[in-house]
Rosetta silent file (secondary structure, phi, psi, omega in degrees, C-alpha in Angstrom):
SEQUENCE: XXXXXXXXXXXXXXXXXXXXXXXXXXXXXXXXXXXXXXXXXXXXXXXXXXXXXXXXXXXXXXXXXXXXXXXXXXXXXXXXXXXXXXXX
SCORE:     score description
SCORE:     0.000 S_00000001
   1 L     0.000  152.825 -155.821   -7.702    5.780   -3.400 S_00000001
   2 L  -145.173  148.278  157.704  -11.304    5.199   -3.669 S_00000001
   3 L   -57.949   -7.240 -159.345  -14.251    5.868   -1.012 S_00000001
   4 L  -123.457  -25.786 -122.975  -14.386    2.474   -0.422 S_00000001
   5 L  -137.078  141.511  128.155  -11.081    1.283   -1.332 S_00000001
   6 L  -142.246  124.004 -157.665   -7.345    1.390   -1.527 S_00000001
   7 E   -81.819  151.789  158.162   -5.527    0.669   -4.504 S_00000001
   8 E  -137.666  107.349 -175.092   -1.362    0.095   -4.595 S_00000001
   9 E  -111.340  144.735  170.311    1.280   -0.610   -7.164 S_00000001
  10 E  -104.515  132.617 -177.989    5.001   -0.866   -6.991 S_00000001
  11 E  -112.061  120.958  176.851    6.638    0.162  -10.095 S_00000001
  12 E  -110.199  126.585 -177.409   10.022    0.046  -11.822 S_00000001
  13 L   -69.300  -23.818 -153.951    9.678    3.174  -14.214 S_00000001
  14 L   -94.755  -22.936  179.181   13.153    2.065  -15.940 S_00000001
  15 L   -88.180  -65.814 -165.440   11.323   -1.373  -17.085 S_00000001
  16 L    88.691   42.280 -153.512    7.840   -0.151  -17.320 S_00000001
  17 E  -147.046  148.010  169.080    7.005   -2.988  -15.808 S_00000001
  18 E  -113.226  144.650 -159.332    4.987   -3.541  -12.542 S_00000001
  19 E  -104.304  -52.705  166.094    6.404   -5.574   -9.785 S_00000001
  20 E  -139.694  178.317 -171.707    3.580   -6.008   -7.418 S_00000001
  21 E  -169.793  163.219 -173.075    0.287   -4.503   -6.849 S_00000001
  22 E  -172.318 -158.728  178.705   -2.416   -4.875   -4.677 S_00000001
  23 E   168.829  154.069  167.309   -5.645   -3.374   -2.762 S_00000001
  24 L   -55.936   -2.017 -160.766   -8.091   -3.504   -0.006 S_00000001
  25 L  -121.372   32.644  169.192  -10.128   -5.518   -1.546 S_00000001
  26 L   -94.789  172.560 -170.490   -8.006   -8.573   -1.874 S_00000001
  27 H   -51.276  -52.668  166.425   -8.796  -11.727    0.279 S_00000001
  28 H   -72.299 -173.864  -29.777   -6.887  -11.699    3.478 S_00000001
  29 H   -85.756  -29.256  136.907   -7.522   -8.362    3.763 S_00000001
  30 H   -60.015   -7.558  141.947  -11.428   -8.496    3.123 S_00000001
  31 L   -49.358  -61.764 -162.817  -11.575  -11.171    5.643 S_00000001
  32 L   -86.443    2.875 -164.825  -10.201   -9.272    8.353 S_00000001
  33 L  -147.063   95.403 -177.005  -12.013   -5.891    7.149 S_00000001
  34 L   -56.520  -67.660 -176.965  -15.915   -5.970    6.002 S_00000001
  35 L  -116.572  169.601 -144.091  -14.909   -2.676    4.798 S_00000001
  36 L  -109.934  -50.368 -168.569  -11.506   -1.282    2.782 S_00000001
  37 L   -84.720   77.358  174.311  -12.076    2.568    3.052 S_00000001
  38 L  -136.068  143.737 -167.709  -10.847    3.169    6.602 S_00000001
  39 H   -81.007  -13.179 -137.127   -7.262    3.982    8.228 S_00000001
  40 H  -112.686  -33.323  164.551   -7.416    1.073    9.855 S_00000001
  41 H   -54.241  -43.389 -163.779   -7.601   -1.237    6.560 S_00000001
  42 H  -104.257   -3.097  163.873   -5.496    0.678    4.860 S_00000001
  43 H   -71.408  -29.707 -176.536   -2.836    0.579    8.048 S_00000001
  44 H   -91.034  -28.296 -173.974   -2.622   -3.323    7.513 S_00000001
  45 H   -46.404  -57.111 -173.165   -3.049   -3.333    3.500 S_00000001
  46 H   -87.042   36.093  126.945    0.352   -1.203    4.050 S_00000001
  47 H   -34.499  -75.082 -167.769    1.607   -4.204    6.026 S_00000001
  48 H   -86.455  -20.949 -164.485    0.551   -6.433    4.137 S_00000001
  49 H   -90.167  -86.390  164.070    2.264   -4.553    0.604 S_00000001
  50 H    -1.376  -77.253 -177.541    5.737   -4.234    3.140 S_00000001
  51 H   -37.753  -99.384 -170.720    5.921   -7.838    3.217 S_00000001
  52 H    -5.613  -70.212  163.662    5.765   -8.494   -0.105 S_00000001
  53 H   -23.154  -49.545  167.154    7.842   -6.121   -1.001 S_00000001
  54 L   -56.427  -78.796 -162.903   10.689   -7.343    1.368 S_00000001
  55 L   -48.129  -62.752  151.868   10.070  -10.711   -0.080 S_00000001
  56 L   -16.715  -56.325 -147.015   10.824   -9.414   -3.887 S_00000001
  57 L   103.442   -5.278  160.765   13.938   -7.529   -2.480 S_00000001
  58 L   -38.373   95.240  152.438   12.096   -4.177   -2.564 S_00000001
  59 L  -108.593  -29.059  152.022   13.422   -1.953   -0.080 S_00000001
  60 E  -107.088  132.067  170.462   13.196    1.729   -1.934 S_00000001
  61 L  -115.648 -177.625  172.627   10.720    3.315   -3.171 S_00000001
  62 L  -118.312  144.794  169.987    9.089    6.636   -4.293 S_00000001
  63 L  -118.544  161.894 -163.731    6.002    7.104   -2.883 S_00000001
  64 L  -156.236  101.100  172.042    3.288    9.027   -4.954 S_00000001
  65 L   -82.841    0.919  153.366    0.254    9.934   -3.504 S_00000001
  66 L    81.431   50.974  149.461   -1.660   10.898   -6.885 S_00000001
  67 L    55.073   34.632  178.211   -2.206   14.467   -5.610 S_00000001
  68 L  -102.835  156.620 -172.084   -4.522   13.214   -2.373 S_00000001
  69 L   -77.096  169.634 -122.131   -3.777   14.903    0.549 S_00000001
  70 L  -122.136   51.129 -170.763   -1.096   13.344    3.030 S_00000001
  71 L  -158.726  141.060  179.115   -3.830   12.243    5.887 S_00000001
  72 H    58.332 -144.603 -169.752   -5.998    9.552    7.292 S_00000001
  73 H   -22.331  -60.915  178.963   -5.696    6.426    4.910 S_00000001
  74 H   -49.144  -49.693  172.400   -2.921    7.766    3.079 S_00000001
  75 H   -66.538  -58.106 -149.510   -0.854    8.574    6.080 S_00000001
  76 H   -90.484  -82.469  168.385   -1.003    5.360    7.885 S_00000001
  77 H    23.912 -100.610 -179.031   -1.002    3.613    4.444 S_00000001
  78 H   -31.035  -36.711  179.242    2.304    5.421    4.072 S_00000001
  79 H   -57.637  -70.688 -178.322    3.267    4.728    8.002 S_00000001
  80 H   -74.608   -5.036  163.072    2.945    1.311    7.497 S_00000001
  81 H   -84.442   -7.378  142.556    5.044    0.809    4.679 S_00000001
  82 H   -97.417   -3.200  159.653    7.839    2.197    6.378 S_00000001
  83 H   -42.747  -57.623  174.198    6.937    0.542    9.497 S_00000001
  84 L   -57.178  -29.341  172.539    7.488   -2.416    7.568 S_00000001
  85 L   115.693   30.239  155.071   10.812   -1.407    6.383 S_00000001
  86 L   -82.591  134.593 -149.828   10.430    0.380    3.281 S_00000001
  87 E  -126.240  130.904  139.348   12.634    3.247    2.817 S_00000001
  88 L  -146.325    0.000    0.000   11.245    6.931    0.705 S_00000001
């Protein structure tokens, strides 16, 4: 998380290997959003990550919020990835 920004990666720790990754400040999502640091951004971004995810075969995860507190971006961020069907 950034002021402007939110960053996401999914990670298999057993590999060391990253499976997907992403951010506000990729293309569809700067299209539809002049700016990235907002709940509103970071409600589709974790949408938009959900899909993917699905698409992989990703359905659990851990999620690790990097010691920010558990509000605004982060929360719907978090919302919408189980919205999406992502299970932690």
């Amino acid at each position: 998380r950034s002021l402007q920004n939110l960053y996401a990666q999914i990670i298999d720790d057993t590999k060391a290997k990253t499976l997907l990754c992403g951010s506000t400040q990729d293309k569809d999502i700067k299209q539809k959003f002049a700016y990235g640091g907002n709940v509103k951004a970071s409600e589709y971004f974790g949408q938009v990550l959900a899909e993917k995810a699905k698409a992989k075969g990703i359905v659990k995860i851990v999620f690790d919020r990097a010691g920010y507190l558990y509000h605004g971006r982060v929360k719907s961020f978090a919302d919408a990835l189980r919205k999406g069907g992502l299970e932690f």
